[in-house]
N, CA, C and O atoms as a GROMACS GRO file, in nm:
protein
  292
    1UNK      N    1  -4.850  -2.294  -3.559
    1UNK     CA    2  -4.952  -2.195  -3.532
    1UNK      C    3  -5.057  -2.258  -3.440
    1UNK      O    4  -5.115  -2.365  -3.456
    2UNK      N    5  -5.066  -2.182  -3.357
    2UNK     CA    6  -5.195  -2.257  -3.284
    2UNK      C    7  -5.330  -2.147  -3.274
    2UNK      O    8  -5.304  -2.027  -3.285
    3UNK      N    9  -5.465  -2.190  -3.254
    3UNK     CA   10  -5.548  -2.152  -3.271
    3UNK      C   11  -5.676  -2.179  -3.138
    3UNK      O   12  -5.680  -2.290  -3.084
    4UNK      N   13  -5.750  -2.094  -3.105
    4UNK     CA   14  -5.853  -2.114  -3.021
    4UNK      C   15  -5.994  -2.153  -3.054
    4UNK      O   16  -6.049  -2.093  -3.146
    5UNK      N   17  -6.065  -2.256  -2.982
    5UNK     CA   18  -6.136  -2.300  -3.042
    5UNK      C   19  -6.259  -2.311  -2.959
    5UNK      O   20  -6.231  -2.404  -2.883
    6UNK      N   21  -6.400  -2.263  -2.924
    6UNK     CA   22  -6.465  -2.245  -2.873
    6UNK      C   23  -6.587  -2.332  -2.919
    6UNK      O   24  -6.653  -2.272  -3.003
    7UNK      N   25  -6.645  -2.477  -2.884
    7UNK     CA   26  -6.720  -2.557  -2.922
    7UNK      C   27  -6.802  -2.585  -2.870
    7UNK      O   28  -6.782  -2.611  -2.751
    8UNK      N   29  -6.976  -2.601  -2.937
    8UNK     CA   30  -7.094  -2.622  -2.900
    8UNK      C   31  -7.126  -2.758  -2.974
    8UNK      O   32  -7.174  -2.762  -3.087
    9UNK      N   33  -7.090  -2.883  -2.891
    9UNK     CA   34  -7.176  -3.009  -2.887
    9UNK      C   35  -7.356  -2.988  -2.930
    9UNK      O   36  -7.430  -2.890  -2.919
   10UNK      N   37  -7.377  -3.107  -2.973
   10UNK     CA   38  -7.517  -3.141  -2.965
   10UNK      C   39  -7.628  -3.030  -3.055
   10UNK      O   40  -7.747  -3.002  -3.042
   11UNK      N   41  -7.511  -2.980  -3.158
   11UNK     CA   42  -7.619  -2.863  -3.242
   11UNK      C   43  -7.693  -2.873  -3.307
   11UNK      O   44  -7.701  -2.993  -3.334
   12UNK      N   45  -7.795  -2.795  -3.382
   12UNK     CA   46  -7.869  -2.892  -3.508
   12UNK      C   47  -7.805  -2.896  -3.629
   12UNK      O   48  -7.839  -2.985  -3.707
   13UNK      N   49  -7.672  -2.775  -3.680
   13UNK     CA   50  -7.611  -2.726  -3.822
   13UNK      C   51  -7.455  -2.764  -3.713
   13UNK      O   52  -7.434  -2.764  -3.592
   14UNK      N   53  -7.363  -2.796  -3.847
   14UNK     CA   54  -7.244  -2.800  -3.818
   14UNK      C   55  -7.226  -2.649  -3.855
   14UNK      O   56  -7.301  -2.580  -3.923
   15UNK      N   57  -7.125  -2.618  -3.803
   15UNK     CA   58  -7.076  -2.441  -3.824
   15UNK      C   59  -6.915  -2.440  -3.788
   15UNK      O   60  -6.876  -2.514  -3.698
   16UNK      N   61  -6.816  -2.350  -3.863
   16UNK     CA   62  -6.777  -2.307  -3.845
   16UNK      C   63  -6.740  -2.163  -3.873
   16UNK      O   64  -6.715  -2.123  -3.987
   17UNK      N   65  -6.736  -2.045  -3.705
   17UNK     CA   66  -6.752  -1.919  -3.762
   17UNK      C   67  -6.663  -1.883  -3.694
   17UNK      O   68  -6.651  -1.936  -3.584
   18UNK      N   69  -6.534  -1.741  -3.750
   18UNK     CA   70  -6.429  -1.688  -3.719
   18UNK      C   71  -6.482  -1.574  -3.637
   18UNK      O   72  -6.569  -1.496  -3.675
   19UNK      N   73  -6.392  -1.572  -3.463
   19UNK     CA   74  -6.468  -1.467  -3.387
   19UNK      C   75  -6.341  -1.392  -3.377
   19UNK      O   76  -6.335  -1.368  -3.257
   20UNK      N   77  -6.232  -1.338  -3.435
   20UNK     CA   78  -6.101  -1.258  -3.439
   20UNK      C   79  -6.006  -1.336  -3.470
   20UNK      O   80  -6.026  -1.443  -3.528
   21UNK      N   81  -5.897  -1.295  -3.438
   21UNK     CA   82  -5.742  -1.359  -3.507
   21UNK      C   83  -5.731  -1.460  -3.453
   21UNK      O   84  -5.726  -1.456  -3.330
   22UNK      N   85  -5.725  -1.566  -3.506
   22UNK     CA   86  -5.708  -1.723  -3.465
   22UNK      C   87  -5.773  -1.765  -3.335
   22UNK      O   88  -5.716  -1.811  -3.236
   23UNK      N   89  -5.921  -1.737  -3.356
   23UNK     CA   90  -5.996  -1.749  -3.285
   23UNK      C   91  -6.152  -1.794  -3.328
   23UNK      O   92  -6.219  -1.712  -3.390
   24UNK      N   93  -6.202  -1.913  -3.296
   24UNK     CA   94  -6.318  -1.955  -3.399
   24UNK      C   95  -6.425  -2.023  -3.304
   24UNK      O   96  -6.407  -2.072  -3.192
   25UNK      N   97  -6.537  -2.013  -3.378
   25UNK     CA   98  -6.650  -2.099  -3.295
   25UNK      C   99  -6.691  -2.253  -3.354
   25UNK      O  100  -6.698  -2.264  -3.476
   26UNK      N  101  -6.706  -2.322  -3.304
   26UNK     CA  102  -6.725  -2.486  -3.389
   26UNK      C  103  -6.837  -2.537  -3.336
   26UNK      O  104  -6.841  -2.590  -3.225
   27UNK      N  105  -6.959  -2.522  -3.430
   27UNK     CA  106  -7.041  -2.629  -3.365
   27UNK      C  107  -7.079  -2.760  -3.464
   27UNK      O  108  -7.074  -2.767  -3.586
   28UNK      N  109  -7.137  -2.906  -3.324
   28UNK     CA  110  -7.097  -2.948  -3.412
   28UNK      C  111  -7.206  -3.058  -3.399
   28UNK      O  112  -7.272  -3.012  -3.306
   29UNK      N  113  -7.258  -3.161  -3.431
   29UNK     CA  114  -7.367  -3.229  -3.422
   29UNK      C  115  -7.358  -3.363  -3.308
   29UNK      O  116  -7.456  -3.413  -3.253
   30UNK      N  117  -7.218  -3.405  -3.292
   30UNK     CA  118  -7.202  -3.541  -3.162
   30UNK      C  119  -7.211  -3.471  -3.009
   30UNK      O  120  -7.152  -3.369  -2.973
   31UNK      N  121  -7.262  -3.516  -2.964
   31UNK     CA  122  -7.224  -3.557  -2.826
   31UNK      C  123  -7.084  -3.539  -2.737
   31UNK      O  124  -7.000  -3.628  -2.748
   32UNK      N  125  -7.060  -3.430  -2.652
   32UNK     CA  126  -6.947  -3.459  -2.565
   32UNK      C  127  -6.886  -3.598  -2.484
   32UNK      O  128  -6.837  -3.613  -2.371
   33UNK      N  129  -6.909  -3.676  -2.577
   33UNK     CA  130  -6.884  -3.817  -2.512
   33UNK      C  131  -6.793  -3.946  -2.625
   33UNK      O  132  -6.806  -3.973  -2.744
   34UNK      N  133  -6.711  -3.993  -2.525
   34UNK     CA  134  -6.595  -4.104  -2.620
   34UNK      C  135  -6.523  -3.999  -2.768
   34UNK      O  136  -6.546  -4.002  -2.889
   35UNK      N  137  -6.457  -3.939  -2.705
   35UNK     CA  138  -6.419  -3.820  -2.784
   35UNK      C  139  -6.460  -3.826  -2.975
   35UNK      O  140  -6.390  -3.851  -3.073
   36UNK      N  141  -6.604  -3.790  -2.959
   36UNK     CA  142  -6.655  -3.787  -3.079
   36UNK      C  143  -6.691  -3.616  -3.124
   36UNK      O  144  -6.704  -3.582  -3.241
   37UNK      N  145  -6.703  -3.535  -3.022
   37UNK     CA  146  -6.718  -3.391  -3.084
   37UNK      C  147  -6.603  -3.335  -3.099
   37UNK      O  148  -6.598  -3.246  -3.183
   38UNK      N  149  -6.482  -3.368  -3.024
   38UNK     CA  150  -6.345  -3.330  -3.045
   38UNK      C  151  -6.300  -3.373  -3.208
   38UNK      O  152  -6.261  -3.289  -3.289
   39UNK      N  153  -6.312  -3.512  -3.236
   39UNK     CA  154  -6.290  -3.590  -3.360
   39UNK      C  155  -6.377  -3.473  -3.506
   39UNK      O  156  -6.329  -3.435  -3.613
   40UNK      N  157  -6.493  -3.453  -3.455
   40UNK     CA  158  -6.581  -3.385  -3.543
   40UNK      C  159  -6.526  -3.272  -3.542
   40UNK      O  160  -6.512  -3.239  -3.660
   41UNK      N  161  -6.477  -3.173  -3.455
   41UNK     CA  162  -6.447  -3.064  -3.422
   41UNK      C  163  -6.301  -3.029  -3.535
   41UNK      O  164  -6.292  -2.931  -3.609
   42UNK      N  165  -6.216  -3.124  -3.521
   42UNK     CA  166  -6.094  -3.100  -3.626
   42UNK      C  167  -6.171  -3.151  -3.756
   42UNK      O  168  -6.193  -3.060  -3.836
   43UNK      N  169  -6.213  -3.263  -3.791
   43UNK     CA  170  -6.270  -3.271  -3.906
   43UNK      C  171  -6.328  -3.134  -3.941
   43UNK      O  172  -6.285  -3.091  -4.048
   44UNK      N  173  -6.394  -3.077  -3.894
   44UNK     CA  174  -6.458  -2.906  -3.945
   44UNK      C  175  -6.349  -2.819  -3.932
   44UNK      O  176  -6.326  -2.738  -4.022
   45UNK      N  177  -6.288  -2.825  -3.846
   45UNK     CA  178  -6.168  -2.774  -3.908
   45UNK      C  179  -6.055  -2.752  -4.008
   45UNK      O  180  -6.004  -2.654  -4.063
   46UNK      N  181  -6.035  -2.906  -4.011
   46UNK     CA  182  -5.980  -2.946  -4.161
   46UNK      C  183  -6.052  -2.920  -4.273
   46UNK      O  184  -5.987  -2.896  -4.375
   47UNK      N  185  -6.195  -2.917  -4.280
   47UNK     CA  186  -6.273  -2.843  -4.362
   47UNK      C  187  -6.211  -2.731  -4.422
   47UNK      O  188  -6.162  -2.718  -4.535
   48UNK      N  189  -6.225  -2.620  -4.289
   48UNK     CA  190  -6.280  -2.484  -4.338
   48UNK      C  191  -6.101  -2.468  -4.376
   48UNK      O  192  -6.063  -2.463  -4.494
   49UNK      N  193  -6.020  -2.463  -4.279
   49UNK     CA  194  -5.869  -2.390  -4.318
   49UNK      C  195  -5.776  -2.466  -4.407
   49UNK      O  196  -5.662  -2.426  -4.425
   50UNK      N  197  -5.838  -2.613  -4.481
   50UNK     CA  198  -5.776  -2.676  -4.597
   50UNK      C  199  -5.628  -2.709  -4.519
   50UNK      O  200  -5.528  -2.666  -4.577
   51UNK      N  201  -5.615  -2.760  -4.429
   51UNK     CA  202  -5.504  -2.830  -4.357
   51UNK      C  203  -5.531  -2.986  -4.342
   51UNK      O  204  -5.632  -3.039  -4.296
   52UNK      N  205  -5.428  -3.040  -4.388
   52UNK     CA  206  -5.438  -3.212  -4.356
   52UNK      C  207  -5.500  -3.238  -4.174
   52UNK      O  208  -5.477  -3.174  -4.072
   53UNK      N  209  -5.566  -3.335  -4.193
   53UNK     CA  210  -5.574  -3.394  -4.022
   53UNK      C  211  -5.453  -3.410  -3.956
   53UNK      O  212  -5.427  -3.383  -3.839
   54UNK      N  213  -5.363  -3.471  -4.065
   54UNK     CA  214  -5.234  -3.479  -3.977
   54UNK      C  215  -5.202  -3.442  -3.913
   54UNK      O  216  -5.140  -3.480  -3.814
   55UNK      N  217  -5.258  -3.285  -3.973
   55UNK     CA  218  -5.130  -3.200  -3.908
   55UNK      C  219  -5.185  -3.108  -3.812
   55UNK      O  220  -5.137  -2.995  -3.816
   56UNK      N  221  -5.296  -3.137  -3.705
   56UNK     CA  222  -5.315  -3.071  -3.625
   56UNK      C  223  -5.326  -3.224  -3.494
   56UNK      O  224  -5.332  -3.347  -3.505
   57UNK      N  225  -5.323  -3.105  -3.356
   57UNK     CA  226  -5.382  -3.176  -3.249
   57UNK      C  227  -5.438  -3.085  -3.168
   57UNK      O  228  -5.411  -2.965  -3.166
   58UNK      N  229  -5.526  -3.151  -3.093
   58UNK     CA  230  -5.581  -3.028  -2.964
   58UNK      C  231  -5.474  -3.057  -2.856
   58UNK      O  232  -5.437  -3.171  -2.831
   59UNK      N  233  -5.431  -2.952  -2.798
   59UNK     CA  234  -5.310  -2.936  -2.731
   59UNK      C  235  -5.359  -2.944  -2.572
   59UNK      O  236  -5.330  -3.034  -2.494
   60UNK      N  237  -5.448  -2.814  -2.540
   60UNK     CA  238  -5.568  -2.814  -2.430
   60UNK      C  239  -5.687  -2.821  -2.491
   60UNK      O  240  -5.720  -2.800  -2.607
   61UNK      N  241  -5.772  -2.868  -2.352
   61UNK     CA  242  -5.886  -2.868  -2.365
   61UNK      C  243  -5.966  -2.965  -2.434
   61UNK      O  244  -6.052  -2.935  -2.518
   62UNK      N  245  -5.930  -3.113  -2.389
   62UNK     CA  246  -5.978  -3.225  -2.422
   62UNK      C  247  -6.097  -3.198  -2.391
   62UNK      O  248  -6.176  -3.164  -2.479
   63UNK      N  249  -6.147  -3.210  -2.230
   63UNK     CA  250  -6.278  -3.247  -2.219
   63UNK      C  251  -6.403  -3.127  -2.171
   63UNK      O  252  -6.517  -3.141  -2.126
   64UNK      N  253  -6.281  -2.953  -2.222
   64UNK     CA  254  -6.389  -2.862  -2.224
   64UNK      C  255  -6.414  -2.785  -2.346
   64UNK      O  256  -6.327  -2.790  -2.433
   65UNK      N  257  -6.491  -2.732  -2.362
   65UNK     CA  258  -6.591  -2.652  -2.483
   65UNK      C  259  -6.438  -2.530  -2.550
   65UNK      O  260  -6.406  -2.499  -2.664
   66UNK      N  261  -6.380  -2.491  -2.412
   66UNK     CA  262  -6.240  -2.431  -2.514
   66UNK      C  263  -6.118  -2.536  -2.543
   66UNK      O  264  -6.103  -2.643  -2.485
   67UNK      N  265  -6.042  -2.489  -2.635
   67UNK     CA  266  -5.966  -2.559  -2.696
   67UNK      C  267  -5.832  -2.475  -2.744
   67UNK      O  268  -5.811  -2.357  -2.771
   68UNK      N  269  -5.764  -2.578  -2.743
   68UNK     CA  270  -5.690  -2.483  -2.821
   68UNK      C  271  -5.586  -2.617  -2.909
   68UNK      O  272  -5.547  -2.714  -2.844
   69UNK      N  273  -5.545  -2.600  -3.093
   69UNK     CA  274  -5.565  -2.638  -3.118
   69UNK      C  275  -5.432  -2.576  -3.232
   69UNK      O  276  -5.423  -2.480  -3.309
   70UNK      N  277  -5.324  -2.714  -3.183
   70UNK     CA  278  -5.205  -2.676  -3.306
   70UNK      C  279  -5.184  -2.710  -3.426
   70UNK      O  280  -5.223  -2.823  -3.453
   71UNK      N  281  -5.121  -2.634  -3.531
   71UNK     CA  282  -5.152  -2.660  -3.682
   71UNK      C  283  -4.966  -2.651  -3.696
   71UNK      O  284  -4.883  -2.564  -3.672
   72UNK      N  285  -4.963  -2.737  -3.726
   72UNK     CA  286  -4.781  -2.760  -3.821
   72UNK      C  287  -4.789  -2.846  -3.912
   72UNK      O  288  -4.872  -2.929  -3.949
   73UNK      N  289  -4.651  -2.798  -3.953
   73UNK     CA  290  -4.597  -2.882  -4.104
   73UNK      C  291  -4.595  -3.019  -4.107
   73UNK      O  292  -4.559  -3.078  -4.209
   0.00000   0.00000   0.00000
């Protein structure tokens, strides 16, 4: 399953909020830099949808604010 992921670096609250069908907003408190909001970005992810880290990767959208972002077994 893959999922879209729309992320705001440098926030004051971590958030994650669902904007339609596998489609979400992530904000998150690091810095767009030495891939630390990406890192934070699945960690809140793994949060909210109770999926191992394992088992996702960002597929696109390393070094922009969209993402997109696969979940398997």
């Amino acid at each position: 399953m893959r999922i879209t992921v729309r992320v705001f670096p440098k926030a004051k609250k971590r958030l994650v909020r669902k904007t339609g069908s596998g489609e979400y907003e992530v904000s998150v408190k690091s810095p767009p830099e030495r891939n630390e909001a990406n890192e934070e970005t699945l960690g809140l992810i793994t949060e909210h949808l109770g999926v191992p880290r394992k088992n996702m990767r960002i597929v696109t959208g390393h070094r922009k604010r969209k993402k997109i972002i696969e979940l398997y077994d």
